[in-house]
Structures are given as C-alpha cells and as structure tokens.
N, C-alpha and C positions, 0 to 999 in steps of 0.2 A: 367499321373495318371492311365489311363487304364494299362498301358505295367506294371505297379508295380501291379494293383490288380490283373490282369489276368494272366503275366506271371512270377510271383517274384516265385524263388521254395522256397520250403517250404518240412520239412521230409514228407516224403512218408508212414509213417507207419499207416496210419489210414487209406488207399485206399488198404495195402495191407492186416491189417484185414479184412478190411469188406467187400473185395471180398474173403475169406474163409468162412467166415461167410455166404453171401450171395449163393455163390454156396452149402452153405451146407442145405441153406431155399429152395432154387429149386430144390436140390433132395429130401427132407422131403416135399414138395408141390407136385409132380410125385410123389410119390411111397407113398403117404397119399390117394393120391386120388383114387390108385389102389387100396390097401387095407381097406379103408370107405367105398368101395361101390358107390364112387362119378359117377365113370366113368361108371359101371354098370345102376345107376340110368340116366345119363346123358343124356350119349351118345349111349349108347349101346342098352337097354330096348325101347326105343323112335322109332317110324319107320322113323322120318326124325328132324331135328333140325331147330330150330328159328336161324338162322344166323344173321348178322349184314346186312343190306341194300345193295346191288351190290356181298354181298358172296354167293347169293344162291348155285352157286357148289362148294362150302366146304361143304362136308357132311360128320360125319363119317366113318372109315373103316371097311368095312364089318367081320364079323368073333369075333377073337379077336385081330382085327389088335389097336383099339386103347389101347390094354393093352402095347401091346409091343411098341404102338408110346410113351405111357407115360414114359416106362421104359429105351427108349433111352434119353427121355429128361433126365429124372434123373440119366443116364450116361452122359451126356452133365455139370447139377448141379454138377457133382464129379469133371468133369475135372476141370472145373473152380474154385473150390476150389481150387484144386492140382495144378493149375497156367500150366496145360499143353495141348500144342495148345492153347493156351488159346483164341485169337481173333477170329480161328475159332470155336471154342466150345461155349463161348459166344452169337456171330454169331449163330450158330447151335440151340440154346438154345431160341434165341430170335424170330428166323424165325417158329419156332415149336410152340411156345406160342402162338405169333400170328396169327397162322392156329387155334386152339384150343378156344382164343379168339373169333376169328371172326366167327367161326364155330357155335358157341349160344348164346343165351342172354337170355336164361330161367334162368340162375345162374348167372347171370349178378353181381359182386360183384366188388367195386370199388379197392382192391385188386388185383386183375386178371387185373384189368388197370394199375395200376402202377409199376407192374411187366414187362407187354411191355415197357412203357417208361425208367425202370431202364434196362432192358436186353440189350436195347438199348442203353443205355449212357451205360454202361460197358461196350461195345463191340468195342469201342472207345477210352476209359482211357486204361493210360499204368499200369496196375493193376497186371500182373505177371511181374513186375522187380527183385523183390524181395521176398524169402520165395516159391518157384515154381518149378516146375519141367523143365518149361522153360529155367530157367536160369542155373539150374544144369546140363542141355543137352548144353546151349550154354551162359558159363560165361560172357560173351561178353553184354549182356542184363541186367546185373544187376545194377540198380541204386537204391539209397539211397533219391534222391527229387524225386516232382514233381511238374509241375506247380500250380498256386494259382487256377488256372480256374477247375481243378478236382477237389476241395473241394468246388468252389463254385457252382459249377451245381448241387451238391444237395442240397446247403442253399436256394440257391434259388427254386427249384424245392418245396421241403417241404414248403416254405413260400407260397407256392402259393395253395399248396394243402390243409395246415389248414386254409392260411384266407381263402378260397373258405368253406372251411367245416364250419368254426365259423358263418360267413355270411349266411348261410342256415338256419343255425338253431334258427335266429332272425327273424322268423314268429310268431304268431296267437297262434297255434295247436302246436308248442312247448313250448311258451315262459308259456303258462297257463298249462302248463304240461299233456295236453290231451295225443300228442305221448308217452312220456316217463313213463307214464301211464299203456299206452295198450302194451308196451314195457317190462315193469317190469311183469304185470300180465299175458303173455303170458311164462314167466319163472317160476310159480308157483309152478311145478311138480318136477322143479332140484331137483335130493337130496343133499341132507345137507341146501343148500344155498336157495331154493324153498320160505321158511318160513320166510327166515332173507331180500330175495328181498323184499318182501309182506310191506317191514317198509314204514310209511308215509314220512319216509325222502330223501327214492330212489330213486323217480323220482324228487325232486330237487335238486341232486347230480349229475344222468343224465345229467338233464338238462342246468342246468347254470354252474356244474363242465364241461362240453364237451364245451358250447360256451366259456367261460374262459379258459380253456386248450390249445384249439384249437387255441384263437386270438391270445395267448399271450407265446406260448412255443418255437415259434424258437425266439423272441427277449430275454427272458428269456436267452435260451441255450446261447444267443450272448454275453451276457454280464456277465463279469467273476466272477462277487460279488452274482449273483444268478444262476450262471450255474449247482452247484451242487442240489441245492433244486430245480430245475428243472426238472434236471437228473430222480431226487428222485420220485419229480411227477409223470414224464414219465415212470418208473416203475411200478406204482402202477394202472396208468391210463390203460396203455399198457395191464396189466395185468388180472385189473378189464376186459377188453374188450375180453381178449381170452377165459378166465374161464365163462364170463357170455353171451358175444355175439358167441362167437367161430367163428372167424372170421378167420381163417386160418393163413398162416404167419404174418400175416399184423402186429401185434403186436410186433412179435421180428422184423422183417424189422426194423419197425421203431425205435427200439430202438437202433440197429445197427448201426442208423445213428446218434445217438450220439459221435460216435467218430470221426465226422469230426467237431464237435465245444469245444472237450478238447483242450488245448495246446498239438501239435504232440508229445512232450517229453514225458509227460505222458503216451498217447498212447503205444509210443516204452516202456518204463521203466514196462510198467504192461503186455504185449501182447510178445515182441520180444526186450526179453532184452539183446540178442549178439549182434543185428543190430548198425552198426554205428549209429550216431546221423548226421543227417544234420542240419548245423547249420548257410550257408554262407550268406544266404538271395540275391543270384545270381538273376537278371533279368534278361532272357535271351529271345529275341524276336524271337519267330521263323520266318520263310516266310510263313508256314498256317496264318500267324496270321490276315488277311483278308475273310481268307474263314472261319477259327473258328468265329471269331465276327460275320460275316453276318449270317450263318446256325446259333448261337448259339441264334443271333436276332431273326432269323424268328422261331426259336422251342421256344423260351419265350415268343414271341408275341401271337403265335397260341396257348400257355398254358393259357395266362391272355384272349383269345378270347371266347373261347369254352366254360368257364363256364356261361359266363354271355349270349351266347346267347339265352337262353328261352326268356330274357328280350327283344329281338325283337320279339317275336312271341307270337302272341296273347293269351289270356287267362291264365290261371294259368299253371305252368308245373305240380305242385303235382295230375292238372286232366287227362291234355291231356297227358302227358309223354315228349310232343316235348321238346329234350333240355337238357332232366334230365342225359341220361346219359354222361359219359367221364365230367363228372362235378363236383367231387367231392359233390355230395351229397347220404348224408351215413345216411340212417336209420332213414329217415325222415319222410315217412307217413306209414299208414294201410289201406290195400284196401279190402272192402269184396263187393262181385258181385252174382248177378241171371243173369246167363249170356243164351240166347239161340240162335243157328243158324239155318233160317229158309229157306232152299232152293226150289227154283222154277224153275221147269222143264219149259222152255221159250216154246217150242212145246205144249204139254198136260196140259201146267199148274199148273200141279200136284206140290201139297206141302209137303215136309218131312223136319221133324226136324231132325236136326243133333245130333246123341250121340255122345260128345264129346270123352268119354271112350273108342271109339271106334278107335280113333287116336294117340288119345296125352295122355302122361303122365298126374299124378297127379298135379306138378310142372309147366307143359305146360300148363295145363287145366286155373289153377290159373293164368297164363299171357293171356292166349288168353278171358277172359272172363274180363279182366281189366285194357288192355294194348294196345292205337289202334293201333301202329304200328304190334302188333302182330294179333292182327283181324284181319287186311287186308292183312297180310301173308297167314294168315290160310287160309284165303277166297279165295286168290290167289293158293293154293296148292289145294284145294275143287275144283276151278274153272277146275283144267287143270288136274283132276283123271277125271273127268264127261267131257272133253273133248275127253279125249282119250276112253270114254265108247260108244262118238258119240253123245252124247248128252249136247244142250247150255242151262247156267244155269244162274240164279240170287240168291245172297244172301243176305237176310236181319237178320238183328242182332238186337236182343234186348238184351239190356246191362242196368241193374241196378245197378248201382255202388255204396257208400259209403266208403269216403274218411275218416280215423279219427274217426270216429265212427260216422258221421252226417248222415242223413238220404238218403236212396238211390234213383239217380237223374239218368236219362236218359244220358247217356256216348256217345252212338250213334245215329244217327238220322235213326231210324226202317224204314223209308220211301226212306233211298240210298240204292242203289245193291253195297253191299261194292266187291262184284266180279267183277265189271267194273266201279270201281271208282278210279281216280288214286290218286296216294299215291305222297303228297310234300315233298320232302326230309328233304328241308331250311325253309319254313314256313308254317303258319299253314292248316290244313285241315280243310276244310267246313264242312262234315259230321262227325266230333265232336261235340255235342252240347255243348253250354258252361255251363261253371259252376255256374252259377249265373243268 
C-alpha cells in the first residue's frame, strides 16, 4: 500500500506549474523587499540584528552588500521559474533565505518560515522535467509523471500548517473576540476599506471564519464534491488576508498550492495544453525508496513536534514567547510595554538607564521591550560593548507588559542581572515572572 501511495506516477503538470509560479513569488519577495524599504528598514538602518539562537555571526553586509544579496536571490526566483540549473538555483535560493532568515527575528513572519521549508522540498522534486530551460538544453530530462510522493509532501505539509494555525486560535482572547478586535481597529486609517473594517461583523468573521477555514480547507480541497467551493473560499480568504493583513506572498503561495488537490488533467488542460497527458498510473519503486521514507519520517515528525512544544514549557507562550515561533501561530496576540534597562557599573556602582533609541530600531525597540528572548540578547550585546570599554557590568530590566489589551504585569524579574543570566534554549527561564 505505501509503494502505490508514495510511488504510483501520476501527470506531472501541477509540480511543473507551481514551480513557475513559485519561482516567480521568490523573485517578487527579493525585489519587494528592495523596493519597500523592507531591507533598508531591516537590515540596513539597525547597527546589529536580533538573529535566531547559535546565528549570532550572521549579521548583515556592510555597504549596500544586502541590496545586491537580495537581487541575486531574485535572480535565483528567475531561474527557478525558467527551470534552469534548476537544483542548483533552488539550492542557491534556499541556502540565501536561510542566511536572511536566521539573520533576524525582529520581522519574524511565519511566511519567511515556510518559504525555508518549501525552498527546501523544491530543491529536491524533479520540478524542471518539463516546460524548462533544463530540458531544452538537454532533451534527455524531460518527463511527463511524477511520483505520488511530490504531491503528497505538500498535502501533508499544509495539513499540518493549518491544523496547527486553527488549533491556536481556540483560546480565551480570540474565541471572545478581544484579538480580532484590536486587530480590525488597529486598520482603521486604510483608505477606502478603513470604515467598512470598523463593521460589528469583522471581527466575527476574523475570528471563527480563520478557525473554520484553517481546520477544515485542506480536507475540503480533498474531497472532490467540495473542492471547487473551497477553491472559492481560498480565494477570497487568501485575499481578504493580502489586501487587509498584507502579509507578503503568503497569500498567492498558498493559493498556488491548490493545484496539487485538482485532478492533474485539469491542471495540464487550463495551464499546459500541448503537454502530453500522463495517464498509466505506473508504480515504480525506486532504491531511495528507504532513505525517502526515513528522511521523509523524521522532517514530518519534527513538523508535528515543534508546534506543540510550548505545551512542555511552563507558563503560557502568548507571555513568555518560549515556543511561539516555527509554530505556525499567526496573528494571535498584542503586546504593548513600559520597557526600561537599567545598567550597573559592577566597580563604581554607578547607574545609567539605557536609551534604547540609541541602538535599536523602532521595530527592535518594540521586541526588546516585550520579547525575553530578545532582552537577554540585547543585554547580551550591552554586556560585551562595556566589556570591551574595560568596564564589568549588570543589567536589570524593568518590563511592563500587557498582553490583549489586560493590564500591565511585570514580564521580568527587576531583581536578575539579565547580563549574566543564562538563557535556556529547551525550557523555561526562571527570570520570566509568570503570568498569573
């Protein structure tokens, strides 16, 4: 039964749109980000970057080296379109992301995660066989199937990314509509659409339309008596979310990936209507077919592991942060902070508060003032600028936080030197105070 779901081919035309497609969202996400301003704001402006845990030397390129590092990615999104080189450009494309990725988590957007993981599985599928520059330099390469298993690495991927998303948002602070609330009114100003968000009916449309959507749209897509009103929804939903959250590609990505749950015929008949049809339903077992199952085991296991682990670590995540990210949770609380850092010359004593203005972005300021993992970075980079002046320092923090709009609670314990406190990777920190 596996060797028939995993390796039965099946037409190929829905892997070979939506790697055009896809290479054409990764050069429209590089060359968006140059001309928005993203990378300016980011990267560039900032005197050092919030990295992910163990990247502390990934820092940006000095100059304007990251304009041009963006503008080779989005020559990398071409090739992959145009299906040439395509493994190494893929490759090339994915290994760049993830330098960029891991490089900050002030823009931390669960988008820019699922973009590593899909860069990743493309660079693996045989996705330029056909319609490619590949094949046209070497005829020899062109095929009309593929295995069952490149269609299902993304059903499965996606089931796991919405029910993780649907499952979030069955708390407290959504289910009573407080987020989708301060959600809607924080869009007030849009124009045209400013006035018509402001309706009493938005945020239960938000709210119960995103947990509904989200549980129930990849079985939906599955089943072919509700696949088109699906489709339909996914349009609309997709949509609502670009125009009103602006959330970058994430929107078409995902709608992209509707065409691995049409029947392939269709696909080819409206996309790539000279292409043969494949239609033999061949199972053909390869010799990977050991090491695909195992690697394909342990990247599905480590997908269903990583969301739910906050749920071993103490306290709530929407406080601490431990846990929140690479977990598909999207747009799920408000944080607002009186944040201050109050450093102490360990020799002289002496006390000076920190101006935060005086380091960090607007953007940074609003993490390190509500985010512990990013306090004990900051405190961490404070710690070792007054090292190298010759002088040993302590830092304490006072952190007023409000989560949802409730009242503001003490985040840190003002009484730890978060300068020489160490940071737990796996679980939780002591000098978080809890939330309750």
């Amino acid at each position: 039964m596996i060797n028939s779901f995993l390796f039965k081919h099946i037409d190929n035309s829905a892997l070979v749109v939506f790697r055009i497609i896809f290479g054409l969202l990764c050069f429209l996400e590089s060359v968006g980000a140059i001309f928005t301003g993203w990378i300016t704001r980011t990267l560039v402006e900032p005197k050092f970057t919030f990295s992910f845990m163990g990247f502390g030397w990934l820092q940006p390129l000095p100059g304007n080296g990251m304009y041009f590092y963006y503008a080779i990615m989005g020559g990398f999104g071409i090739l992959i379109m145009l299906g040439y080189k395509y493994r190494f450009s893929a490759l090339a494309f994915c290994l760049m992301w993830c330098g960029v990725y891991f490089m900050q988590k002030s823009s931390y957007n669960n988008h820019y995660y699922l973009l590593v993981l899909l860069s990743a599985i493309m660079a693996i599928l045989p996705a330029n066989r056909y319609a490619s520059l590949d094949v046209k330099l070497n005829p020899k390469l062109k095929e009309i199937s593929m295995p069952s298993w490149c269609k299902w690495i993304f059903v499965i991927q996606l089931f796991i990314l919405y029910t993780y998303a649907s499952k979030a948002k069955l708390y407290p602070d959504w289910i009573d509509l407080t987020v989708p609330k301060l959600l809607m009114s924080s869009k007030a100003n849009y124009p045209i659409i400013g006035e018509f968000l402001q309706n009493s009916f938005m945020p239960y449309l938000v709210a119960y339309g995103g947990i509904l959507f989200d549980g129930l749209i990849i079985p939906l897509l599955l089943i072919k008596a509700t696949r088109k009103y699906a489709f339909f929804a996914s349009i609309f939903f997709h949509l609502f979310n670009s125009i009103v959250f602006q959330v970058g590609v994430f929107p078409y990505l995902s709608l992209a990936f509707c065409l691995f749950f049409f029947e392939p015929k269709v696909i080819k008949n409206i996309f790539l209507k000279r292409k043969e049809f494949y239609s033999k339903n061949e199972v053909i077992v390869p010799n990977y077919k050991p090491i695909l199952v195992t690697l394909g085991s342990i990247y599905f296991i480590i997908q269903i592991i990583l969301p739910i682990r906050h749920h071993f670590i103490e306290d709530n995540v929407l406080w601490t942060e431990e846990g929140h990210r690479l977990s598909w949770r999207m747009m799920l609380r408000s944080k607002n902070s009186r944040t201050t850092y109050k450093l102490v010359n360990n020799t002289t004593k002496q006390e000076t508060f920190i101006n935060l203005n005086d380091y960090l972005s607007k953007k940074q300021i609003r993490s390190a003032s509500s985010k512990p993992d990013v306090m004990w970075q900051f405190s961490q980079r404070l710690k070792e600028e007054y090292k190298n002046k010759g002088e040993d320092i302590s830092i304490y923090i006072n952190a007023l936080v409000s989560v949802n709009g409730k009242p503001h609670k003490q985040l840190i314990d003002p009484k730890v030197d978060i300068a020489n406190a160490k940071y737990n990777y796996f679980t939780h920190n002591d000098w978080i105070l809890p939330s309750k």
